[in-house]
C-alpha positions as CSV (number, residue, x, y, z in Angstrom):
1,X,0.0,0.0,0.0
2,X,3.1,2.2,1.3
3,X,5.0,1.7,-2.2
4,X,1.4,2.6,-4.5
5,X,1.2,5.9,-2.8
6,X,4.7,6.9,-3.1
7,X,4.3,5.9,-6.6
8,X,1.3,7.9,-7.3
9,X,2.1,10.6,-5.0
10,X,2.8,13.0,-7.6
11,X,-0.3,12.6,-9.5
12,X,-2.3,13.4,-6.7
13,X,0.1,16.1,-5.4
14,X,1.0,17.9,-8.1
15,X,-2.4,19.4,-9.8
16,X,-3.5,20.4,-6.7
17,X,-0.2,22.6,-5.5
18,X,-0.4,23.6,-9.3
19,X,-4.3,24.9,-8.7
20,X,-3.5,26.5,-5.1
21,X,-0.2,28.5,-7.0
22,X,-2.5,29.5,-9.3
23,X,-5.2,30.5,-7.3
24,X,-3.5,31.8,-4.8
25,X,0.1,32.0,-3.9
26,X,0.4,34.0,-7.8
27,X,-2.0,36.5,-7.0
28,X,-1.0,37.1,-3.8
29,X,2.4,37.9,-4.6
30,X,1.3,39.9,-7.8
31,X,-1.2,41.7,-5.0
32,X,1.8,42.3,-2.4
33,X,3.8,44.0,-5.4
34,X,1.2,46.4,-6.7
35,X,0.2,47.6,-3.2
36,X,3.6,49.2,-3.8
37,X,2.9,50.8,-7.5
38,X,0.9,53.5,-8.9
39,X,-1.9,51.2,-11.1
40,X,-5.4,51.1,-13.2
41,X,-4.3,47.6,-14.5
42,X,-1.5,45.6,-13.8
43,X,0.6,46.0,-17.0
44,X,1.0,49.5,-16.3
45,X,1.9,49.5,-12.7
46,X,4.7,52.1,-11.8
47,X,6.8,51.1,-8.5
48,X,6.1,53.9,-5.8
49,X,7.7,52.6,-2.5
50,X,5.7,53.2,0.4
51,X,4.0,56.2,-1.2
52,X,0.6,54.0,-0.9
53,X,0.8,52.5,2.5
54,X,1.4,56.3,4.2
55,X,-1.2,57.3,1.9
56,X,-3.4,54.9,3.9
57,X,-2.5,55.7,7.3
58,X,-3.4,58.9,6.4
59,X,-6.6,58.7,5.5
60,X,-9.3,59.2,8.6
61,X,-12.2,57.1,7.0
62,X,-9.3,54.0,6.9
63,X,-8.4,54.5,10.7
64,X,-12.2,54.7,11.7
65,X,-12.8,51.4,9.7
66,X,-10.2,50.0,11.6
67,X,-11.3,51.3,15.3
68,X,-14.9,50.1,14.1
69,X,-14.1,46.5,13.1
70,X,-11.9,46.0,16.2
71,X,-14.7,46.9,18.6
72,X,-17.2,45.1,16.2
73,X,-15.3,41.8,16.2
74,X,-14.6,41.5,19.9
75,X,-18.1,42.2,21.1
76,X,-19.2,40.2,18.3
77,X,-16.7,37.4,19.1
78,X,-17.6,37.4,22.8
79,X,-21.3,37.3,22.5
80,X,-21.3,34.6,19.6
81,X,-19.3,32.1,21.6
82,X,-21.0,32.7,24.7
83,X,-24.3,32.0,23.7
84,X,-23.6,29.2,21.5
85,X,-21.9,27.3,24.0
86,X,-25.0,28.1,26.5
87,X,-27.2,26.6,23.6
88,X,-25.1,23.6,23.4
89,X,-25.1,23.0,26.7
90,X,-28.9,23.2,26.8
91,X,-29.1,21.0,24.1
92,X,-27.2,18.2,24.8
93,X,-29.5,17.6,27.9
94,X,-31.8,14.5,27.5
95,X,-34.7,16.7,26.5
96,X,-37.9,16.5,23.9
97,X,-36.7,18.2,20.9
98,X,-33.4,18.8,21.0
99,X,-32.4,17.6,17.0
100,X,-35.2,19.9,15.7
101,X,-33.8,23.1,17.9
102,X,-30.5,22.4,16.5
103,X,-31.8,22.4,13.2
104,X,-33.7,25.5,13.7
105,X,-31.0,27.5,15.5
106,X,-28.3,26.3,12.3
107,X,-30.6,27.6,9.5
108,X,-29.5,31.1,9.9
109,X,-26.0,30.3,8.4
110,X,-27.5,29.1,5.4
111,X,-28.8,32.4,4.3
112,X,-26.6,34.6,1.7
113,X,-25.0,37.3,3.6
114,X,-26.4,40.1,1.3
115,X,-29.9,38.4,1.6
116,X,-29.2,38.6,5.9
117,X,-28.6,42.3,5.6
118,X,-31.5,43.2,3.9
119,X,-33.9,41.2,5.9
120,X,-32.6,43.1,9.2
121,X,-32.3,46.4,7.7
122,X,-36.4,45.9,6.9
123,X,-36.8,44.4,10.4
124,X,-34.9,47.0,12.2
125,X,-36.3,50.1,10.3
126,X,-39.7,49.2,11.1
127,X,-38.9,49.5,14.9
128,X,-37.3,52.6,14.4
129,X,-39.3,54.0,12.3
130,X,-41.7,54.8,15.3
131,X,-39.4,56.4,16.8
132,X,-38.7,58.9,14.0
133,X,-35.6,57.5,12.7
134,X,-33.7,55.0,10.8
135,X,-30.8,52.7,10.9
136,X,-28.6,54.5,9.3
137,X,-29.3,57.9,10.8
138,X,-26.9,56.9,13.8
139,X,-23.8,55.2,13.9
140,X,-24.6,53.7,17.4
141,X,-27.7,51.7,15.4
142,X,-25.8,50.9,12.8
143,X,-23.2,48.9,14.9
144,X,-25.4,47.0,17.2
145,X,-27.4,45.9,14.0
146,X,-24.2,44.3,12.7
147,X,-23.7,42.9,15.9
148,X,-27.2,41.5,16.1
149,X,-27.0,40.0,12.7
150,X,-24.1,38.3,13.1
151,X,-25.0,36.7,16.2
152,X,-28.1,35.7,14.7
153,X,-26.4,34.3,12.0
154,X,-23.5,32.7,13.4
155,X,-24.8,31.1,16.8
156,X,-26.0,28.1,15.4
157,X,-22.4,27.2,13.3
158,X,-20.5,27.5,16.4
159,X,-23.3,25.7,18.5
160,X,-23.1,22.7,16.2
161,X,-19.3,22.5,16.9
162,X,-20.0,22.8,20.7
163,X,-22.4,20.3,20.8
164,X,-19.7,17.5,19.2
165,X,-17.1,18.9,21.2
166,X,-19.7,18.2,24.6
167,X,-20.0,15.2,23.4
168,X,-16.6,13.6,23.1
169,X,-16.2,14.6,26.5
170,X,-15.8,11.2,28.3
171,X,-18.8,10.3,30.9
172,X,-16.2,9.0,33.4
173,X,-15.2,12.2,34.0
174,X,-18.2,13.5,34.9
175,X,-19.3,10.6,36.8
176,X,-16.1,10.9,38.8
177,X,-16.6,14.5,39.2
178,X,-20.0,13.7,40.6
179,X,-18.8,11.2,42.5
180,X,-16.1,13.5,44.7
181,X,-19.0,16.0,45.1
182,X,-18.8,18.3,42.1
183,X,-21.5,21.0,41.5
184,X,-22.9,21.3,38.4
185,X,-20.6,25.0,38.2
186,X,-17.9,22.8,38.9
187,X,-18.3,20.1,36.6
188,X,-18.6,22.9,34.1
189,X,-15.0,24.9,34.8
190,X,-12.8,22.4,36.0
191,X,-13.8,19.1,33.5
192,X,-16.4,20.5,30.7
193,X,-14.7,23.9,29.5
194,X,-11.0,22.2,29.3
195,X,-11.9,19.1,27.1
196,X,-14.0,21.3,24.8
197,X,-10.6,23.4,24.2
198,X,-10.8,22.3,20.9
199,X,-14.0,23.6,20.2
200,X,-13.3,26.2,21.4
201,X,-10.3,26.7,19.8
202,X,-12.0,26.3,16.0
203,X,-14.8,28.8,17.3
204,X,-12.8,31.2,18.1
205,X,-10.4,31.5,14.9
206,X,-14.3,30.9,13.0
207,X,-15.5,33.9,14.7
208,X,-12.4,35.9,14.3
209,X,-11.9,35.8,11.1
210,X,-15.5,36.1,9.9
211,X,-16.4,39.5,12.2
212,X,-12.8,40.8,10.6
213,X,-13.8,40.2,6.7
214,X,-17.4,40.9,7.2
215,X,-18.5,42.8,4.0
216,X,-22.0,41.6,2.8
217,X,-23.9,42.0,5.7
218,X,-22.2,45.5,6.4
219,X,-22.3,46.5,2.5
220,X,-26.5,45.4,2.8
221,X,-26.9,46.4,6.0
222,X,-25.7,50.1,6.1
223,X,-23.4,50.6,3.2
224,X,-20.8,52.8,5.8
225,X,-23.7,54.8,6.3
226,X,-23.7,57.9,8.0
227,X,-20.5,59.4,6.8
228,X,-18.2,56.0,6.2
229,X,-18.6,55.5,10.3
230,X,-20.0,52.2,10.2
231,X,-17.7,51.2,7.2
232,X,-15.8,48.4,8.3
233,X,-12.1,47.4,7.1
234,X,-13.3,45.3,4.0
235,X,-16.1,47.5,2.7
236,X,-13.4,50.7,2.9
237,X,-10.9,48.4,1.0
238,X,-13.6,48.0,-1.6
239,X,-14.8,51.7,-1.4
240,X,-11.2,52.7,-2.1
241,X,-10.2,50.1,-4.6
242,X,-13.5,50.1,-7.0
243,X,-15.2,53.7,-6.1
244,X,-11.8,56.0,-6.2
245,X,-9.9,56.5,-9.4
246,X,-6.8,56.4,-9.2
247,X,-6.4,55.3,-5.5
248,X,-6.1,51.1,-6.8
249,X,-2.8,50.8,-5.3
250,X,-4.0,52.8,-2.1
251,X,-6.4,50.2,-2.2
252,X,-4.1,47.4,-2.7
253,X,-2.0,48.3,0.4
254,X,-4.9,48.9,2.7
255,X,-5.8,45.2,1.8
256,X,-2.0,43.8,2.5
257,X,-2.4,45.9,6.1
258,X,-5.6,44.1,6.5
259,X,-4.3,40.3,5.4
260,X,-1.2,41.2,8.0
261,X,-3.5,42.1,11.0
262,X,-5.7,39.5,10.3
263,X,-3.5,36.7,9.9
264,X,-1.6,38.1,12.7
265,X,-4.2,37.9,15.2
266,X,-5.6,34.7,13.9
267,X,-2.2,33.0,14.7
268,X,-2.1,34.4,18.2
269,X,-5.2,33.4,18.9
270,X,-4.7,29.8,17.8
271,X,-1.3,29.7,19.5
272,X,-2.7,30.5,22.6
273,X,-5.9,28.5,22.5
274,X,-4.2,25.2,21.6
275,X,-1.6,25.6,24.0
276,X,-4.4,24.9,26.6
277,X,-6.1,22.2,25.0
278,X,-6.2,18.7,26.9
279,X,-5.3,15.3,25.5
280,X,-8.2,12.9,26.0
């Protein structure tokens, strides 16, 4: 069996390294280059140095996305995991049911991100609209919306992965937890909580990295609107990019600042989530 795979190793190997170079490493690199280059297409970039990335740092709409999708994402981060795991725990309890809740809970994810933000901007407007104003008439409106929206969208995903992470969690444990007088509290923070790390771990990068490149629901939901101050990170990139002319490479180095930053706190995270994990 050994010698069949080494023999066919590079039929497998090879097209799929060719279609990830192609799809990605390439245009990365090719992306990384013109964020440094003056450029409307990329035969006529002209190499500017640094020009775009101070350009950036500059700019007080860019800085704002950035202060907005930071308090965005840990709020959003926070409140997601929390009630998830709350929901898995409640639903991993021998009760009537629990597979259609989990179904229920999980169909949110399945809706198109563009679709999500209209459906709350309609739901939340109506409320508002008694009260004389709108969603995007306030900033403060504008980022709990996206807050609310993303919960309600994401809560179910990470609950799913809870749930099988509460349920690998061997019985013995608990048994013998019981069994030396444990409380349910307990139970919960000395024996539940560390064998979930795992879970825990793939929520959190999840969360993370889907509250940092959050663009549909913020494009659908309130556009940046009022004044670019609920613009988040990725829907200035796009603004910049695709609605200035002459700003692509401006563009181009706000998304390399914003591929840095994210990967960069993804890999922290990650780091220090696994280093907690126990073996079962």
């Amino acid at each position: 069996m050994q010698k069949t795979l080494k023999k066919y190793f590079a039929v497998f190997t090879v097209p799929t390294l060719l279609a990830f170079c192609l799809a990605f490493v390439v245009p990365f690199l090719m992306g990384l280059y013109l964020s440094f280059c003056n450029f409307t297409t990329v035969t006529n970039a002209k190499f500017v140095g640094f020009d775009n990335y101070i350009k950036a740092f500059a700019e007080p709409d860019f800085l704002n996305a950035m202060l907005f999708t930071v308090k965005f994402a840990v709020i959003a981060i926070v409140s997601i995991n929390i009630f998830a795991f709350a929901l898995s725990l409640l639903l991993t309890r021998k009760i009537k049911g629990t597979n259609l809740f989990r179904t229920v809970f999980f169909m949110p994810n399945l809706i198109g991100g563009i679709i999500l933000g209209y459906i709350w901007q309609s739901m939340i407007n109506a409320i508002l609209v008694k009260y004389e104003t709108t969603l995007v008439a306030n900033a403060t409106f504008g980022f709990w919306g996206l807050v609310v929206l993303m919960n309600w969208q994401m809560i179910g995903y990470m609950m799913i992965i809870y749930i099988a992470g509460l349920q690998n969690v061997p019985t013995d444990l608990i048994e013998a937890a019981e069994i030396d007088g444990a409380t349910g509290w307990q139970t919960l923070l000395k024996v539940k909580i560390p064998m979930v790390m795992p879970s825990i771990s793939i929520c959190l990068f999840l969360t993370l990295s889907n509250c940092f490149k959050l663009f549909d629901q913020n494009l659908a939901l309130t556009a940046g609107a009022p004044s670019k101050k609920t613009a988040m990170m990725a829907l200035d990139i796009y603004n910049t990019f695709y609605g200035r002319a002459g700003f692509e490479g401006v563009g181009q180095a706000k998304a390399v600042m914003f591929f840095i930053i994210v990967a960069t706190i993804a890999i922290t995270q990650l780091a220090a989530t696994r280093s907690k994990e126990v073996e079962q």
